[in-house]
LUMLUMKOL-960094 format. One record per residue: residue number from 0; x, y, z negated of N, C-alpha, C, O in turn. Coordinates in steps of 0.05 Angstrom, whole numbers, plus 5000, padded with zeros to 4 digits. Each point is the difference from the previous one (the first is absolute). Example, Ala and Ser with C-alpha at 12.3 -4.5 7.8 and 13.67 -1.06 7.14 Angstrom:
2
<atom n="0" n_px="5264" n_py="4886" n_pz="4844" ca_px="4982" ca_py="5024" ca_pz="5000" c_px="5018" c_py="5024" c_pz="5000" o_px="5021" o_py="5000" o_pz="4987"/>
<atom n="1" n_px="4972" n_py="5021" n_pz="5027" ca_px="5016" ca_py="5024" ca_pz="4999" c_px="4985" c_py="5022" c_pz="4986" o_px="5010" o_py="5022" o_pz="4996"/>
***
This chain:
70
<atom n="0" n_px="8044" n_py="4509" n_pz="5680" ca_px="4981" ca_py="4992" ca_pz="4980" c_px="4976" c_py="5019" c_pz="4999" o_px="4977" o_py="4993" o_pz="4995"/>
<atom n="1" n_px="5029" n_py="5030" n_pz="5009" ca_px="4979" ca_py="5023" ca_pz="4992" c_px="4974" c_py="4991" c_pz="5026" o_px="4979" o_py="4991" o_pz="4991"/>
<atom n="2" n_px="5026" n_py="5012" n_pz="5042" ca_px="4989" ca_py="4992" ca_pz="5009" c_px="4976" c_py="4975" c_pz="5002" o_px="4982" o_py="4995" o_pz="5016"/>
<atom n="3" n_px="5031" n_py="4990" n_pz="4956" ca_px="4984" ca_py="4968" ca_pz="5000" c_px="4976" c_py="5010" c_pz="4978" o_px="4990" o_py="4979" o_pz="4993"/>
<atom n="4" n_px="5000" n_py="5037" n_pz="4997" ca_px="4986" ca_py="5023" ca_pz="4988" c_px="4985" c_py="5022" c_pz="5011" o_px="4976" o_py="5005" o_pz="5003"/>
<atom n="5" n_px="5052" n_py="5009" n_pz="5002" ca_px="4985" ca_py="5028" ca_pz="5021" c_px="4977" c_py="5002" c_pz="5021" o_px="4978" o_py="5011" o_pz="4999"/>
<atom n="6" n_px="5039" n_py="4969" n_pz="5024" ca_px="4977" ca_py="5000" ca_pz="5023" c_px="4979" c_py="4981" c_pz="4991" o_px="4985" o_py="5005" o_pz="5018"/>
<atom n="7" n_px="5001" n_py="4977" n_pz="4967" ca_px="4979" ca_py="4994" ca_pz="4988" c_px="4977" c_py="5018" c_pz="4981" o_px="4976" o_py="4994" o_pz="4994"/>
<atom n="8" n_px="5037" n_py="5023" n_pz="5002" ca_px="4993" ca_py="5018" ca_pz="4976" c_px="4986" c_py="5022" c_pz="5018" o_px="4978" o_py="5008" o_pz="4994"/>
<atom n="9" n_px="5038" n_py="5002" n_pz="5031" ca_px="4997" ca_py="5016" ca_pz="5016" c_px="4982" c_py="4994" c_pz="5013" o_px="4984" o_py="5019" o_pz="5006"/>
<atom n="10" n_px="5011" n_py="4953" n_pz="5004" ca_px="4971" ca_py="4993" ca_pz="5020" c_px="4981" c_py="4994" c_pz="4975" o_px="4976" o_py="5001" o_pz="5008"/>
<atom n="11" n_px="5027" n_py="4993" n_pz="4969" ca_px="4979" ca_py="4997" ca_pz="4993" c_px="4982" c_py="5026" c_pz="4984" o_px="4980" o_py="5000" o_pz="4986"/>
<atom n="12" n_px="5043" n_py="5024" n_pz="5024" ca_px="4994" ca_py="5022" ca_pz="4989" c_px="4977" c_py="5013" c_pz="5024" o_px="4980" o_py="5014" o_pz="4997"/>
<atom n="13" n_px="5030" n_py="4978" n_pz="5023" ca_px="4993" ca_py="5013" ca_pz="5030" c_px="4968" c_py="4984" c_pz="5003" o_px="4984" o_py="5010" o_pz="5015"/>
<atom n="14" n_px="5010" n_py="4967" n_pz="4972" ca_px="4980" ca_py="4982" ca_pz="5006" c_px="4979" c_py="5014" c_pz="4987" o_px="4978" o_py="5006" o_pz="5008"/>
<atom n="15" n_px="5038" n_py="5001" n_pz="4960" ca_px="4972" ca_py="5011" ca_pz="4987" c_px="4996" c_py="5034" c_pz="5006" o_px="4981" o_py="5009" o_pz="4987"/>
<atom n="16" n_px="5033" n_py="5009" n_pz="5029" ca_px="4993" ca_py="5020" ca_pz="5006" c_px="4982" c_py="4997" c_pz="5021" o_px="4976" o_py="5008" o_pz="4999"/>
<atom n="17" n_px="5034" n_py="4979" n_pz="5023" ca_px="4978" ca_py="4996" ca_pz="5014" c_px="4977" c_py="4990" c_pz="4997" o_px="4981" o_py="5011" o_pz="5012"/>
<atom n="18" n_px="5013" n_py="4964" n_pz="4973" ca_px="4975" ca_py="4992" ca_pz="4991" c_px="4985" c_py="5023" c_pz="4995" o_px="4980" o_py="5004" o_pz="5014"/>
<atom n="19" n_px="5026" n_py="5015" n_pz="4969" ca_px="4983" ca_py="5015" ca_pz="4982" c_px="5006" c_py="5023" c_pz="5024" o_px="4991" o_py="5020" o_pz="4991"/>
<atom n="20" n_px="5019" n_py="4985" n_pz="5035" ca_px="4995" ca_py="5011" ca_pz="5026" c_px="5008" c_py="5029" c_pz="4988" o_px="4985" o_py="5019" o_pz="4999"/>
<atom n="21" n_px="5048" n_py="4978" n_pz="4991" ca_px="5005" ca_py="5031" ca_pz="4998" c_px="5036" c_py="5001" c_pz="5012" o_px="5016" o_py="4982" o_pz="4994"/>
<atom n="22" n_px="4988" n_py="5035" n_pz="5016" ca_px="5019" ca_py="5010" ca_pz="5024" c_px="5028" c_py="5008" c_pz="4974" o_px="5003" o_py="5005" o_pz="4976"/>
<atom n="23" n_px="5009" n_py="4993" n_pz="5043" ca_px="5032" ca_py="4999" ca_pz="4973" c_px="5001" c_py="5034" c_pz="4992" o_px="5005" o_py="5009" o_pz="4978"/>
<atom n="24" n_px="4989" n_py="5005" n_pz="5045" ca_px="5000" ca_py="5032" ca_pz="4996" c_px="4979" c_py="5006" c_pz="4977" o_px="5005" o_py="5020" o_pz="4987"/>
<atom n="25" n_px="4970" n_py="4964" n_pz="5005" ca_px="4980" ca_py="5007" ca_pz="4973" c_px="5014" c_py="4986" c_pz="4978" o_px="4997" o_py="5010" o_pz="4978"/>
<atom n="26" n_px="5018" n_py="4968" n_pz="5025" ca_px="5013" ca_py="4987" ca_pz="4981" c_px="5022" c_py="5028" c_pz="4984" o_px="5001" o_py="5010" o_pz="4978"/>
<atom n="27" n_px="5013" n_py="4994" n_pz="5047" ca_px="5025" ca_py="5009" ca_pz="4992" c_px="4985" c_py="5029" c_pz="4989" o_px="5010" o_py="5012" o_pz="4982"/>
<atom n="28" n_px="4970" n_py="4995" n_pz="5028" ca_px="4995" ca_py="5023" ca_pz="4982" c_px="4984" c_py="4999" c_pz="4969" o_px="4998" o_py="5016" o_pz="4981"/>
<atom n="29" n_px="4994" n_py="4963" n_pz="5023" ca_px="4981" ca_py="4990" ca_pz="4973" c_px="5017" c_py="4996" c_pz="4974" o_px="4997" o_py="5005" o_pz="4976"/>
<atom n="30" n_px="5025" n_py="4981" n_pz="5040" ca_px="5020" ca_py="4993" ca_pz="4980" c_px="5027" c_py="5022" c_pz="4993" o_px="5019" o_py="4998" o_pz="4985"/>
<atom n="31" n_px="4973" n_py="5021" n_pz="5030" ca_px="5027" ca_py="5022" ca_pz="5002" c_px="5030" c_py="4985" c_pz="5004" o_px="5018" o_py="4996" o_pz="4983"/>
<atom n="32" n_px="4978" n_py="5000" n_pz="5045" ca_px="5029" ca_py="4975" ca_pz="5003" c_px="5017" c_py="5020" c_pz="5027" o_px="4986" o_py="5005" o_pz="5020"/>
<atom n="33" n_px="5028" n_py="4999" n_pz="4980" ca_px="5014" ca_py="5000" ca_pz="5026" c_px="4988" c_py="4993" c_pz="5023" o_px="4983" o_py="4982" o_pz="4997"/>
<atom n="34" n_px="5020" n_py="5029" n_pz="5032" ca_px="4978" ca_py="4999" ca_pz="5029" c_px="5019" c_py="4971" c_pz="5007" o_px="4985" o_py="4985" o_pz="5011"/>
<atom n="35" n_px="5031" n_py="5008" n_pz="4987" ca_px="5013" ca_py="4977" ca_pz="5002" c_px="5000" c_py="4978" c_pz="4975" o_px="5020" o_py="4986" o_pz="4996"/>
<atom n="36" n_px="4963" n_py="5012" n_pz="4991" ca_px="5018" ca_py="4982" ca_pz="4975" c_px="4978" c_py="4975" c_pz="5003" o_px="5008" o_py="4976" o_pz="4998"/>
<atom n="37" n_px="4968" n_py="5029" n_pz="5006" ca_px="4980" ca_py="4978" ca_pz="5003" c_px="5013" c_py="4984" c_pz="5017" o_px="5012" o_py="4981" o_pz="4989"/>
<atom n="38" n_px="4992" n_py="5021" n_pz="5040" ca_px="5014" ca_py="4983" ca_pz="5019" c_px="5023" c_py="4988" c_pz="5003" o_px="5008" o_py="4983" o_pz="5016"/>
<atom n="39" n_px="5005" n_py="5030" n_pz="4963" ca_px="5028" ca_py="4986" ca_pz="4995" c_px="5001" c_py="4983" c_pz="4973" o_px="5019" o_py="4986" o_pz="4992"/>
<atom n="40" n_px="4960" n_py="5018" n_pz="4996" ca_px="4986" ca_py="4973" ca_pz="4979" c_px="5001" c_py="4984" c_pz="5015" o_px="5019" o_py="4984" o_pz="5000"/>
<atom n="41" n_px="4955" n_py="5014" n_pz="5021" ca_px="4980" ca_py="4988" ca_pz="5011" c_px="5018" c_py="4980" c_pz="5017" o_px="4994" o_py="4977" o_pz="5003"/>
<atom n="42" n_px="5026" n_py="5033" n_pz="5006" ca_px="5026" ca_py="4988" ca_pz="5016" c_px="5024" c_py="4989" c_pz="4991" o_px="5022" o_py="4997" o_pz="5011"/>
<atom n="43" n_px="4966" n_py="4995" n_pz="4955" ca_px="5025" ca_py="4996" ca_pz="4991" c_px="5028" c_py="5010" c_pz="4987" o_px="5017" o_py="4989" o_pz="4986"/>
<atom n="44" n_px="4975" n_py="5045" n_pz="5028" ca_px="5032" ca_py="5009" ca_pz="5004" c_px="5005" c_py="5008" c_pz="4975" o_px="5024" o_py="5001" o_pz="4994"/>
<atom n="45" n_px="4954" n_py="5008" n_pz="4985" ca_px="4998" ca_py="5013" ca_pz="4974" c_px="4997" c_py="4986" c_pz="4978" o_px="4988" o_py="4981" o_pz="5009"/>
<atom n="46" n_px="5016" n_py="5015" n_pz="4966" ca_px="5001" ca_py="4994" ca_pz="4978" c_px="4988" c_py="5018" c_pz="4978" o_px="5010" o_py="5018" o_pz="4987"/>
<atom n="47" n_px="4965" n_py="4972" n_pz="5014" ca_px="4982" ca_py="5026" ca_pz="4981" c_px="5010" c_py="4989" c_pz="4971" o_px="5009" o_py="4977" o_pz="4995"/>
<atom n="48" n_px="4988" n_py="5047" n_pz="4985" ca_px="5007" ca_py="5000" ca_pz="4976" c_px="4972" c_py="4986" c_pz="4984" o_px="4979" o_py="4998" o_pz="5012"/>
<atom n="49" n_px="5023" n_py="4994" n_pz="4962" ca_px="4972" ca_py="5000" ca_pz="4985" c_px="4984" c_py="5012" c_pz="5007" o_px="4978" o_py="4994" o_pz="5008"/>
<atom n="50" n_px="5037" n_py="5037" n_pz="4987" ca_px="4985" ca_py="5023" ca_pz="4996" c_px="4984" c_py="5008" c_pz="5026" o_px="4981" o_py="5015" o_pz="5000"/>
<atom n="51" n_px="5028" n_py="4975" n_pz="5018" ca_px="4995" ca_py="5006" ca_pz="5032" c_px="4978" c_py="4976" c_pz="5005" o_px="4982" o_py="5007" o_pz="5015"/>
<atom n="52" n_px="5017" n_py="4968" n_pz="4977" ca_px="4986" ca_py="4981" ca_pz="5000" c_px="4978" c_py="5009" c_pz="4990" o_px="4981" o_py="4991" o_pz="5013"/>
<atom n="53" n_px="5011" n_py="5023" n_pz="4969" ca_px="4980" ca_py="5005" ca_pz="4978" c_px="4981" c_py="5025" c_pz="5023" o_px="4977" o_py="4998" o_pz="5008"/>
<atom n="54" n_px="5040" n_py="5020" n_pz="4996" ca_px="4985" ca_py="5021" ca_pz="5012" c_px="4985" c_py="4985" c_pz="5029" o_px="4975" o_py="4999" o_pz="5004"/>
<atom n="55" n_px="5046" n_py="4989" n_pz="5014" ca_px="4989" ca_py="4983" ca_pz="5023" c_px="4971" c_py="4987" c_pz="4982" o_px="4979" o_py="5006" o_pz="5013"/>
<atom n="56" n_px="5017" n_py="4983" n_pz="4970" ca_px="4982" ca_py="4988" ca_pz="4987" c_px="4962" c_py="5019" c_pz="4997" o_px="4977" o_py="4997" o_pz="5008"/>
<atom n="57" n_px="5032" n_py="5016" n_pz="4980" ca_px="4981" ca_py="5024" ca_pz="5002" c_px="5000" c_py="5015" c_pz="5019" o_px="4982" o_py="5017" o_pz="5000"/>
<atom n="58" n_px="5038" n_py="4982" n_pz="5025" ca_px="4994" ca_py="5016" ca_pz="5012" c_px="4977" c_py="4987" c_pz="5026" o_px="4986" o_py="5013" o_pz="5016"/>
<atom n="59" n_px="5017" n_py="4956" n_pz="4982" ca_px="4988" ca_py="4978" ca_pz="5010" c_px="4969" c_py="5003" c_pz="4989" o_px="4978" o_py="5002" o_pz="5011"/>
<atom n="60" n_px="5031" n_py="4998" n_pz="4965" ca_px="4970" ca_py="4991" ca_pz="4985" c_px="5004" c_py="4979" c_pz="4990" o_px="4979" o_py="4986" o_pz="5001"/>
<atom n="61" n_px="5044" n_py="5001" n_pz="4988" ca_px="5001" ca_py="4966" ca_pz="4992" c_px="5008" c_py="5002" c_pz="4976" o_px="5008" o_py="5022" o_pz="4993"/>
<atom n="62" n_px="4991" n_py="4956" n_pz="4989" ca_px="5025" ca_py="5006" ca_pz="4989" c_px="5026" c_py="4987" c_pz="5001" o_px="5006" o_py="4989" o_pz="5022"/>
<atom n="63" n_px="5014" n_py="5010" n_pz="4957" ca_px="5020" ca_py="4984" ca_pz="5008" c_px="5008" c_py="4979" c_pz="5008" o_px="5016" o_py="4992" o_pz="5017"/>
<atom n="64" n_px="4967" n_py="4996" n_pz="4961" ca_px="4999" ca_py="4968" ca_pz="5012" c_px="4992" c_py="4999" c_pz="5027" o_px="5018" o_py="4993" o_pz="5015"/>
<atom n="65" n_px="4963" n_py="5011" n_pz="4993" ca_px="4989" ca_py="5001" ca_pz="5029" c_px="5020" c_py="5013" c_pz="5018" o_px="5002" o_py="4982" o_pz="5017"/>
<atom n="66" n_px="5010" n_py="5031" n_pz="4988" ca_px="5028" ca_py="5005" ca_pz="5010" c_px="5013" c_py="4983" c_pz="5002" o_px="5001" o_py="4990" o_pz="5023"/>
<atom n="67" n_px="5015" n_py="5000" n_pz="4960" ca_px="5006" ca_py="4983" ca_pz="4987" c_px="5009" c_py="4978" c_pz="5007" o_px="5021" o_py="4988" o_pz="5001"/>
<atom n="68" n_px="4951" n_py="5009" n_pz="5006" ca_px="4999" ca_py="4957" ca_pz="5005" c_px="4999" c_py="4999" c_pz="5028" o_px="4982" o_py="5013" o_pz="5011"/>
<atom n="69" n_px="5036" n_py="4973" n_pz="5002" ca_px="5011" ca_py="5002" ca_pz="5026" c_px="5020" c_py="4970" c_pz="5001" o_px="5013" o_py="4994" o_pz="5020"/>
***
């Protein structure tokens, strides 16, 4: 089940970093995340918290909703 979520969530996380043309290593530092945690979103493999959703959010420049909606 988690997968029918995850990996959607994950590419559409990966769509809007790239749009806005920033590298998972500025993400992951912007957001103070683990050197691995963006890509194992981004792939699905992770299950971000609210609280982890929220930071990804600002750390984007979006806000939640815009995250979000996928």
């Amino acid at each position: 089940m988690k997968k029918v979520i995850l990996k959607p969530f994950g590419i559409h996380l990966c769509e809007i970093r790239v749009n806005k043309n920033l590298t998972q290593a500025y993400l992951t530092f912007k957001g103070k995340f683990d050197h691995k945690y963006i890509g194992k979103v981004e792939q699905g493999e992770r299950n971000p918290s609210l609280k982890t959703l929220c930071r990804l959010a600002d750390a984007l420049g979006i806000n939640l909703t815009e995250l979000l909606n996928f």
